[in-house]
Backbone as JSON, one array per atom type, in Angstrom:
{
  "sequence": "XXXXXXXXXXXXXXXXXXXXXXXXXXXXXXXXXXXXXXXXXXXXXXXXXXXXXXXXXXXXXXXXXXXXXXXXXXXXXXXXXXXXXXXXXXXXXXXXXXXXXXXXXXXXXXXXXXXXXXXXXXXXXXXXXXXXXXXXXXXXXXXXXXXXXXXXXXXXXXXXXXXXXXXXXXXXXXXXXXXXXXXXXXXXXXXXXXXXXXXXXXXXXXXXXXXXXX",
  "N": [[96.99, 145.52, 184.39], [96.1, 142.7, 182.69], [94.4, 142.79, 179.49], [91.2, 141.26, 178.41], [91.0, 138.5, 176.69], [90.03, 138.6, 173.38], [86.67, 137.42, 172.04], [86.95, 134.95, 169.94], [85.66, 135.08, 166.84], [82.59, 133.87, 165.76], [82.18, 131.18, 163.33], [80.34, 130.83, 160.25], [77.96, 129.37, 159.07], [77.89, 126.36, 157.04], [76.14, 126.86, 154.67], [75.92, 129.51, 154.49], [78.99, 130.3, 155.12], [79.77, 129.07, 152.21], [78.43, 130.44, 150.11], [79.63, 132.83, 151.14], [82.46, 132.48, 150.49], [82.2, 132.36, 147.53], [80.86, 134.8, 147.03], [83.25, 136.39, 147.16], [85.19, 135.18, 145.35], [83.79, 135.18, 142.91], [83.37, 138.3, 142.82], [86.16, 138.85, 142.42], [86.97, 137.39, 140.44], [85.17, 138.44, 138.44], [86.42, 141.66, 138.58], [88.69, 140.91, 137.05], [88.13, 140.24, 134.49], [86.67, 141.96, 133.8], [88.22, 144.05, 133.45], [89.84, 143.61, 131.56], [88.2, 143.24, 129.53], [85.43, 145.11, 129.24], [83.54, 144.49, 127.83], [82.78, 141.85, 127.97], [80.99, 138.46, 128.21], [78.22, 137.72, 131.33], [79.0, 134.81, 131.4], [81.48, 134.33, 130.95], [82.68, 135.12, 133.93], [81.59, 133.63, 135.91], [82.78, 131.6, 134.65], [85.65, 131.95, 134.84], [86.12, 132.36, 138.01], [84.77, 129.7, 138.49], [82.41, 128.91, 139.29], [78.92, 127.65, 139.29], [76.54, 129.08, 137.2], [74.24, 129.85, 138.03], [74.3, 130.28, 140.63], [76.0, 132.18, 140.7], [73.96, 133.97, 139.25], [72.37, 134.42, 141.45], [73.01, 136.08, 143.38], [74.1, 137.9, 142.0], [72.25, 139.75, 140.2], [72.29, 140.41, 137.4], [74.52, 141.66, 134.94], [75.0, 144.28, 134.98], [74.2, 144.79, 137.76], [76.77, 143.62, 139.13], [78.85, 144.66, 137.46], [78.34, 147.54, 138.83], [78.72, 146.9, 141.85], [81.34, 145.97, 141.59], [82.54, 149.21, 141.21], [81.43, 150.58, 143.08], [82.95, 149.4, 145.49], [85.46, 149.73, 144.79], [85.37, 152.79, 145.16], [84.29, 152.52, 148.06], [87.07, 151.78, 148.79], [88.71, 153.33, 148.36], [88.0, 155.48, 149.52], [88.17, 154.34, 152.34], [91.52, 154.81, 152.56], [91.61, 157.57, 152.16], [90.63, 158.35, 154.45], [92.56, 157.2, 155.88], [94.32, 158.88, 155.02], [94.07, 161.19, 156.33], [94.55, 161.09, 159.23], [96.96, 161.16, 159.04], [99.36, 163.66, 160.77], [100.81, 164.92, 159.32], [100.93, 166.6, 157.21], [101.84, 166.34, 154.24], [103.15, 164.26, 154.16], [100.54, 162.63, 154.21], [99.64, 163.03, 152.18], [101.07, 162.06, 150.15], [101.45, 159.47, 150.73], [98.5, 158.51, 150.54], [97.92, 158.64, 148.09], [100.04, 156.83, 147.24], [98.99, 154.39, 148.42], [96.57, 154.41, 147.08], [97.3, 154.08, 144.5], [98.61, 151.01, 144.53], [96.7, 149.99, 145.17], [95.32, 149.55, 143.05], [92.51, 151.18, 142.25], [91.95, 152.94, 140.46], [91.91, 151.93, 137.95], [88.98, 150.31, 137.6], [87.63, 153.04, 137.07], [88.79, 153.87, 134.58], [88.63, 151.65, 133.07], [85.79, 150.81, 133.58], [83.73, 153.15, 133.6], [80.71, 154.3, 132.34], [80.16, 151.93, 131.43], [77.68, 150.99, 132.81], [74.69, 151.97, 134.67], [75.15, 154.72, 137.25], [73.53, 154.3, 140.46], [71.49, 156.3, 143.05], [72.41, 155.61, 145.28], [75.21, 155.45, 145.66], [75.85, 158.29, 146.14], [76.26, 159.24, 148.76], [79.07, 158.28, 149.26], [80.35, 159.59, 147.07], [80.37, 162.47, 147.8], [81.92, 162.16, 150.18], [84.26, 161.39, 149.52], [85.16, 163.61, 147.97], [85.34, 165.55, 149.71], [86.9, 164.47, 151.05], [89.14, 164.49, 149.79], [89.38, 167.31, 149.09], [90.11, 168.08, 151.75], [92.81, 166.6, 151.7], [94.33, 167.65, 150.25], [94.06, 170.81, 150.98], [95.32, 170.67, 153.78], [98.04, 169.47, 152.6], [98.84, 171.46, 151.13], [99.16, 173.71, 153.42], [101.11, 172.69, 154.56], [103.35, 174.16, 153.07], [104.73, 172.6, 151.02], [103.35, 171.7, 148.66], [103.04, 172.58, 145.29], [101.84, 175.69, 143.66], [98.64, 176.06, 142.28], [98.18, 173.4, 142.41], [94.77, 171.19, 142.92], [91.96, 169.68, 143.88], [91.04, 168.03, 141.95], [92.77, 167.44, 140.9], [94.55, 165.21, 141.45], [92.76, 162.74, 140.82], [93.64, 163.04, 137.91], [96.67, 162.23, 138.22], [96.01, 159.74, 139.56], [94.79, 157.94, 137.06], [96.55, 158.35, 135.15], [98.84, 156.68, 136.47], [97.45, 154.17, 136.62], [96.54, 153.94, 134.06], [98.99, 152.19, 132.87], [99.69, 149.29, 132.24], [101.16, 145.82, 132.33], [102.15, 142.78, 131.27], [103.31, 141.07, 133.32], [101.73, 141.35, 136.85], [103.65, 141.93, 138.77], [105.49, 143.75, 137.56], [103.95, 145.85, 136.65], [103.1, 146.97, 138.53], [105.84, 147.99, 139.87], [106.27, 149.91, 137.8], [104.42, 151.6, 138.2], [104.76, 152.4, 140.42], [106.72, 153.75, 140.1], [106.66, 155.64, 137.84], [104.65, 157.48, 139.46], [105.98, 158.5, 141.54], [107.77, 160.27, 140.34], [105.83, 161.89, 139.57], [104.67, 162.9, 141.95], [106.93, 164.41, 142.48], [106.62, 166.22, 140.89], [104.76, 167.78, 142.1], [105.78, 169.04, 144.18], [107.57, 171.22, 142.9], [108.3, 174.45, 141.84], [106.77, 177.12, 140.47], [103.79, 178.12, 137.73], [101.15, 176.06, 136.34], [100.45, 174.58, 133.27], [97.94, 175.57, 131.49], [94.21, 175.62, 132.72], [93.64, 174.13, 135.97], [91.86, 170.88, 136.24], [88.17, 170.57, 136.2], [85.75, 170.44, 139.34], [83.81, 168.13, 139.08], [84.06, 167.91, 136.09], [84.56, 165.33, 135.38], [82.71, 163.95, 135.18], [81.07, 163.02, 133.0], [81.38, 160.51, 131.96], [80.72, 158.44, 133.64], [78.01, 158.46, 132.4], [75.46, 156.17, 130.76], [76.76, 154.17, 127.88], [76.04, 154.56, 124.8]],
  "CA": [[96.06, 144.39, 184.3], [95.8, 142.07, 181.28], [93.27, 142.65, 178.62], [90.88, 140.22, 178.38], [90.76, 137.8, 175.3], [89.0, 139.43, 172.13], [85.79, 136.78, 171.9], [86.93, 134.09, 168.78], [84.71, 135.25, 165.8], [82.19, 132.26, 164.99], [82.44, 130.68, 161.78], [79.62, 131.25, 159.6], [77.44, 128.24, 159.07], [77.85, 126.02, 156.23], [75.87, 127.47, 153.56], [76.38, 131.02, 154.33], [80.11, 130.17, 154.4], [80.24, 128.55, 150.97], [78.17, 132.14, 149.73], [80.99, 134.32, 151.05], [83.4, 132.0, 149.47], [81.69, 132.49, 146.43], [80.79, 136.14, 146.34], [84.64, 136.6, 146.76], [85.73, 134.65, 143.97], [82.94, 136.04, 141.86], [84.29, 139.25, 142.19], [87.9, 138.69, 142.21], [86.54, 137.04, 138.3], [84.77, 139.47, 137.79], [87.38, 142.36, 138.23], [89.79, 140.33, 136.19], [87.28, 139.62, 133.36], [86.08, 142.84, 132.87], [89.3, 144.8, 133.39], [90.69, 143.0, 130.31], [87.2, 143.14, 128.64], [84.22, 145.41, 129.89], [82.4, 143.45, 126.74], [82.94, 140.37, 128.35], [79.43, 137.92, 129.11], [78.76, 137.46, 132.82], [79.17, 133.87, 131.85], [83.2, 134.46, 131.83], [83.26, 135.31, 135.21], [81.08, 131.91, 136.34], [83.98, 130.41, 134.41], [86.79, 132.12, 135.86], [85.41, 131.96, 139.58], [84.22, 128.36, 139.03], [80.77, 128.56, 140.09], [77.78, 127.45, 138.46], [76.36, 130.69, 137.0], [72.83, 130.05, 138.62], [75.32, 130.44, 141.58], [76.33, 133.87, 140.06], [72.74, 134.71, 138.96], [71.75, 134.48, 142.75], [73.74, 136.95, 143.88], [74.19, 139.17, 141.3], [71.17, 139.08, 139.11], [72.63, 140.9, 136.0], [76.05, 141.85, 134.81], [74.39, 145.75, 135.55], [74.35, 144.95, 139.0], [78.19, 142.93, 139.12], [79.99, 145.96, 137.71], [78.26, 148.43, 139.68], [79.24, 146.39, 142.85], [82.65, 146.48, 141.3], [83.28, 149.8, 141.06], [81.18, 151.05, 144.61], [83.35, 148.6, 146.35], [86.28, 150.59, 144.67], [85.13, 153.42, 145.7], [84.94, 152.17, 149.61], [88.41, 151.48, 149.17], [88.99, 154.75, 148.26], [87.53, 156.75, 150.96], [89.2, 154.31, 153.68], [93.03, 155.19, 152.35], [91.63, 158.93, 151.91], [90.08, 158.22, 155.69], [93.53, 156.91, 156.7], [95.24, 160.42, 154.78], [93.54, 162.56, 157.03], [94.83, 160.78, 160.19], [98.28, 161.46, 159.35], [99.42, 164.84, 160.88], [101.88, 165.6, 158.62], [99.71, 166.72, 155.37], [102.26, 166.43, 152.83], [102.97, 162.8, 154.0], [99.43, 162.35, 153.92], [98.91, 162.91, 150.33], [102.22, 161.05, 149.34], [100.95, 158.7, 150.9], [97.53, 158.2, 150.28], [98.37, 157.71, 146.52], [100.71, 155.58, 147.09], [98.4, 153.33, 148.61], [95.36, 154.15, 146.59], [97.93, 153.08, 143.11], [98.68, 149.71, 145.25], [95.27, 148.96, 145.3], [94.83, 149.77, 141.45], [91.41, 151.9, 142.07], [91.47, 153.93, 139.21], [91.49, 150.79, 136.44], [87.8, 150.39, 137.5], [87.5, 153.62, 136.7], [89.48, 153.94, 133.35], [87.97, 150.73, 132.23], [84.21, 150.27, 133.3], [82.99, 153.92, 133.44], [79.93, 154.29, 131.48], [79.31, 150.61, 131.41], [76.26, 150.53, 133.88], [74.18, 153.21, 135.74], [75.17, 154.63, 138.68], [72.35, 155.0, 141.45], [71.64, 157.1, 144.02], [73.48, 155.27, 146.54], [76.72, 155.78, 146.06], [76.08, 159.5, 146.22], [77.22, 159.48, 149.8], [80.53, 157.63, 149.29], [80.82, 160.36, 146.46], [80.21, 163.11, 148.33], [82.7, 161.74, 150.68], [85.72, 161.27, 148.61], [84.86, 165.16, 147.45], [85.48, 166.45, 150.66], [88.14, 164.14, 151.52], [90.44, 164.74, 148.55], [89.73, 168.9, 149.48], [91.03, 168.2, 152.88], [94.03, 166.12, 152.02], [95.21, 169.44, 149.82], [94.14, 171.94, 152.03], [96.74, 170.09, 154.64], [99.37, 169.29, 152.2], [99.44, 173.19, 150.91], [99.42, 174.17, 154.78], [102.96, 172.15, 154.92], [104.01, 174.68, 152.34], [105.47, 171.86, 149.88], [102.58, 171.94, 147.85], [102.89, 173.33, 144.24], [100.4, 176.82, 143.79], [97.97, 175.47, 141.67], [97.53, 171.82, 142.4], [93.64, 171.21, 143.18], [91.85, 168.3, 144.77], [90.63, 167.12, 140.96], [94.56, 167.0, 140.29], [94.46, 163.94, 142.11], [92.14, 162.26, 139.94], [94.45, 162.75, 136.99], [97.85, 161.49, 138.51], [95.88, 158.31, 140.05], [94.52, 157.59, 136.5], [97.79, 158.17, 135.01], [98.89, 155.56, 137.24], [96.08, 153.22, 136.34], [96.86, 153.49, 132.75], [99.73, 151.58, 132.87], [100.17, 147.88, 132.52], [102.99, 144.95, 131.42], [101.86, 141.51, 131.25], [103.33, 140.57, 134.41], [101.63, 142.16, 137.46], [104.95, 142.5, 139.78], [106.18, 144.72, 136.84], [102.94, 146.62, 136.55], [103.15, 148.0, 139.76], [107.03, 148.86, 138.94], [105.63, 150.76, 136.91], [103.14, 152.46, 138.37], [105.05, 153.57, 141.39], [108.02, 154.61, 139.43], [105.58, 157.41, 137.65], [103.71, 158.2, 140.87], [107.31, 159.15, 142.26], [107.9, 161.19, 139.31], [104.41, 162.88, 139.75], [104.98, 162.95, 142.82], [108.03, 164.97, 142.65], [106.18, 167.38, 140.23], [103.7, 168.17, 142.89], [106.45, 170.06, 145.12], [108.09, 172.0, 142.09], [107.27, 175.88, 141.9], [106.39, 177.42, 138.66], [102.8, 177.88, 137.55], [100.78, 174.97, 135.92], [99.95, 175.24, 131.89], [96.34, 175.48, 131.48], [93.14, 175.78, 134.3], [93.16, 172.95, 136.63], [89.86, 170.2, 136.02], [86.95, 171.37, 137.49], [84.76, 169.37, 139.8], [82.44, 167.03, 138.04], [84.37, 168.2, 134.36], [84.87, 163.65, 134.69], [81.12, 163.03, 135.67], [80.45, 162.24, 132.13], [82.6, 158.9, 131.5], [79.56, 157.68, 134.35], [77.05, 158.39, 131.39], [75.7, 155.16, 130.2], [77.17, 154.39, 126.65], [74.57, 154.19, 124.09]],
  "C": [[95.98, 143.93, 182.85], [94.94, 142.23, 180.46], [92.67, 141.53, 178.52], [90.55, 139.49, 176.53], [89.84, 138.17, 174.76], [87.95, 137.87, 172.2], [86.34, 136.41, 170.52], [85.38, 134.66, 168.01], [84.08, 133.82, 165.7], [82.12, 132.61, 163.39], [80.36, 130.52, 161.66], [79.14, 129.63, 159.02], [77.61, 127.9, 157.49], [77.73, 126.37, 154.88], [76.31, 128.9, 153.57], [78.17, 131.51, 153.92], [80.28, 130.15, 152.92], [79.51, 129.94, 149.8], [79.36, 132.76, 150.19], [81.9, 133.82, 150.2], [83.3, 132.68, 148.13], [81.62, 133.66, 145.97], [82.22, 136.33, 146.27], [85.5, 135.92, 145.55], [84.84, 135.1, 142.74], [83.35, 137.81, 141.69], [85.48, 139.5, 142.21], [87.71, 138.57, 140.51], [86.39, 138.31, 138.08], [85.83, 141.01, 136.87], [88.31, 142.45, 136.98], [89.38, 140.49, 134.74], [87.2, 141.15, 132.83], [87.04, 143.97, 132.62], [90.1, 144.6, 131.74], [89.41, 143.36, 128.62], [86.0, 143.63, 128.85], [83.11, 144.86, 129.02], [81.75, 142.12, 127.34], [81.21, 139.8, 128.95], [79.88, 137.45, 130.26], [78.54, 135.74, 132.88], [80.74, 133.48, 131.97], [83.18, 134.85, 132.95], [82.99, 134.5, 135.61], [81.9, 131.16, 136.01], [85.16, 130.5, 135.13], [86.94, 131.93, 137.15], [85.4, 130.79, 139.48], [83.5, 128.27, 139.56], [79.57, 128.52, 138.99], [77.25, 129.21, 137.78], [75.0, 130.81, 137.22], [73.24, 130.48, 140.45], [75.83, 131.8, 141.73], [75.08, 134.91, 140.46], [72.1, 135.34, 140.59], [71.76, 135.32, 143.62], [73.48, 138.35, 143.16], [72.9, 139.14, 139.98], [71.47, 139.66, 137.66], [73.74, 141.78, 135.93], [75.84, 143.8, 135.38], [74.79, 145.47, 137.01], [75.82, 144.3, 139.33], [78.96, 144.1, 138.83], [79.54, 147.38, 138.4], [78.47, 148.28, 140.83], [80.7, 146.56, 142.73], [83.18, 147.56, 141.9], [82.4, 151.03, 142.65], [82.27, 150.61, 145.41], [84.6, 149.33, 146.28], [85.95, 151.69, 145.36], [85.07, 153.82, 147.61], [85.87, 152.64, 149.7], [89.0, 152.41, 149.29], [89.26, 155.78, 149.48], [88.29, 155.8, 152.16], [90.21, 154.72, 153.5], [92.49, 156.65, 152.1], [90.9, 159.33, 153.44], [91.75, 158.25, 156.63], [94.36, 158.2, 156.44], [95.37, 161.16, 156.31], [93.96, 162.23, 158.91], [96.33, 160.73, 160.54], [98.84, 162.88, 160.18], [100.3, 165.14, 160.72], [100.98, 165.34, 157.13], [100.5, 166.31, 154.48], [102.6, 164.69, 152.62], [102.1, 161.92, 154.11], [99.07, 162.3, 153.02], [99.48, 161.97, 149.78], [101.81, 159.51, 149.7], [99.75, 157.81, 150.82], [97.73, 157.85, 148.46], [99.11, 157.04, 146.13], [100.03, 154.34, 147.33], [97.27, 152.78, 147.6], [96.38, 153.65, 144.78], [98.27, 151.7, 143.54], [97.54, 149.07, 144.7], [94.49, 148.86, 143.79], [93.27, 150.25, 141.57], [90.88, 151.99, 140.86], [91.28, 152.78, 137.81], [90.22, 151.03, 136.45], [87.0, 151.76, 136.78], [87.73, 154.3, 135.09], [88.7, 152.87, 132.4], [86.5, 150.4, 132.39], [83.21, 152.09, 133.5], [82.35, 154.11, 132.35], [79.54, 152.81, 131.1], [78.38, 150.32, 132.14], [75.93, 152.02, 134.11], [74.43, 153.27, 136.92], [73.53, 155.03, 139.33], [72.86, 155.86, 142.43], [72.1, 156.67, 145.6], [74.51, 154.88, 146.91], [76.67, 156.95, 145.82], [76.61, 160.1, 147.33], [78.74, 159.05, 149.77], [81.18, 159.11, 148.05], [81.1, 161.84, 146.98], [81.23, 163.1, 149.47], [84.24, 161.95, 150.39], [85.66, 162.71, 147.97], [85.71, 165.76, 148.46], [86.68, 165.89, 151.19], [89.57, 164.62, 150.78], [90.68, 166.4, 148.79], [90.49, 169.04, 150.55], [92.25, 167.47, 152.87], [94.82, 167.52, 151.33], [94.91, 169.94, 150.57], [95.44, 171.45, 153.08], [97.67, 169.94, 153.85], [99.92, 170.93, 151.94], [99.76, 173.76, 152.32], [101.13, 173.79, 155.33], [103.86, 173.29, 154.12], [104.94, 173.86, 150.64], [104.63, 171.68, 148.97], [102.66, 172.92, 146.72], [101.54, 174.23, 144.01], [99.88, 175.85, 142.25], [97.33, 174.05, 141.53], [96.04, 172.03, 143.27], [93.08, 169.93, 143.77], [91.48, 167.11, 143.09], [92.03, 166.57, 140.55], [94.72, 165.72, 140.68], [93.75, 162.64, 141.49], [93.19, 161.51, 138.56], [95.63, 162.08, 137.45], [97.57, 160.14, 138.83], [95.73, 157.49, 138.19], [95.65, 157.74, 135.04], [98.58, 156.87, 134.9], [98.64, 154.37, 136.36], [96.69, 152.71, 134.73], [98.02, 152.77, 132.05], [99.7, 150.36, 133.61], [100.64, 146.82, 131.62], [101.74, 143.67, 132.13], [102.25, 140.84, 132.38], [102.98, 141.32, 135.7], [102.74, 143.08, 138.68], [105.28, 144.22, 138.72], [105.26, 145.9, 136.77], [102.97, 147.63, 137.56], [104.59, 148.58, 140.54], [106.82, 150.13, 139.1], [105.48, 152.24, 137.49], [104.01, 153.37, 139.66], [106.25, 154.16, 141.04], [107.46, 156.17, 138.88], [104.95, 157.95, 139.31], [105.4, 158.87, 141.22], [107.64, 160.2, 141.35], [106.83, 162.09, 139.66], [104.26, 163.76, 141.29], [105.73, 164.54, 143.23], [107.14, 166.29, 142.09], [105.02, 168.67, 140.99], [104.11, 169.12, 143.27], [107.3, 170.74, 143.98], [107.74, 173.41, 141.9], [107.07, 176.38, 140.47], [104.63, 177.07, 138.54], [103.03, 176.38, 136.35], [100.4, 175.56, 134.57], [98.05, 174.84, 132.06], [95.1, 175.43, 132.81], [93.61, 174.53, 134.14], [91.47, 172.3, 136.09], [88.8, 171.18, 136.8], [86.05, 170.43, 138.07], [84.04, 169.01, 139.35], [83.05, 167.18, 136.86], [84.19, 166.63, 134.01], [83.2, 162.97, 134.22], [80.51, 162.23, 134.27], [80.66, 160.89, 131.45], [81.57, 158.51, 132.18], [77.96, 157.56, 133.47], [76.91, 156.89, 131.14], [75.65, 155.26, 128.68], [76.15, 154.04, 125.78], [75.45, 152.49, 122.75]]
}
């Protein structure tokens, strides 16, 4: 028997439309703006976007609240591709995979470049708490494949994305080159045997880059 036709989404009335528009181009700016410049006033992003910046203000009422939307929203993104890992059932092409996607999506910049520019609150402590337990269970499964190097940890993961991250060329095609040329390299280093030089991170050792900067 045929499935019956998914119900057409309605379109979103006028004004509310021309708001989504808007928040999406406000932080598309945003990203851009502050990636290059976490200094930057939140009246460069009203410029870059093209929206009035009482248009901005409305939304986001202070550049505090704009890059902490930022880098939650990262964070989402996170936990779905570390959501989608865990649905592979082959662990080791669950990991390889999950950082392949999560360097795609350039995560870790937000991280490299706006930590310690705002306060986090207490509600992205679930999404954190989240991505904790997810990143333990994509190792626990990849070491279970056996191709897992003794010593890699779930913070290891951290470092190779931000690795990653820290690389970029003036044109973005090339950037992400780049980026998955090392990841493949890192990659590779993952399944190599031989101990690691020095302890692994330790959970939270990053937490303090989320300090706000005086």
């Amino acid at each position: 028997m045929p499935k019956p036709d998914t119900p057409a989404q309605k379109p979103l009335p006028g004004r509310k439309a021309q708001a989504a528009r808007n928040d999406g181009l406000i932080l598309d700016a945003a990203r851009a703006v502050f990636l290059a410049d976490a200094n930057a006033p939140i009246a460069a992003v009203a410029e870059r976007a093209g929206v009035g910046i009482s248009a901005l203000y409305r939304r986001y009422p202070s550049k505090e609240v704009l890059l902490r939307t930022l880098c939650y929203d990262g964070l989402r993104r996170y936990n779905v591709e570390a959501d989608a890992a865990l649905e592979d059932s082959d662990g080791w092409q669950g990991l390889v995979g999950f950082l392949e996607r999560v360097v795609d999506a350039d995560v870790h910049s937000l991280t490299v470049h706006l930590a310690g520019t705002f306060t986090p609150d207490e509600s992205i402590l679930p999404a954190v708490t989240h991505s904790a337990e997810a990143n333990d269970e994509i190792v626990r499964r990849a070491r279970a494949t056996g191709r897992l190097r003794p010593g890699v940890t779930s913070e290891d993961l951290g470092l190779i994305l931000e690795s990653c991250a820290a690389i970029s060329m003036p044109d973005p095609n090339r950037t992400a080159q780049l980026r998955r040329r090392v990841l493949a390299m890192l990659v590779a280093g993952l399944s190599v045997d031989g101990d690691l030089p020095g302890p692994p991170p330790k959970a939270g050792e990053f937490a303090w880059r989320w300090e706000r900067r005086q």
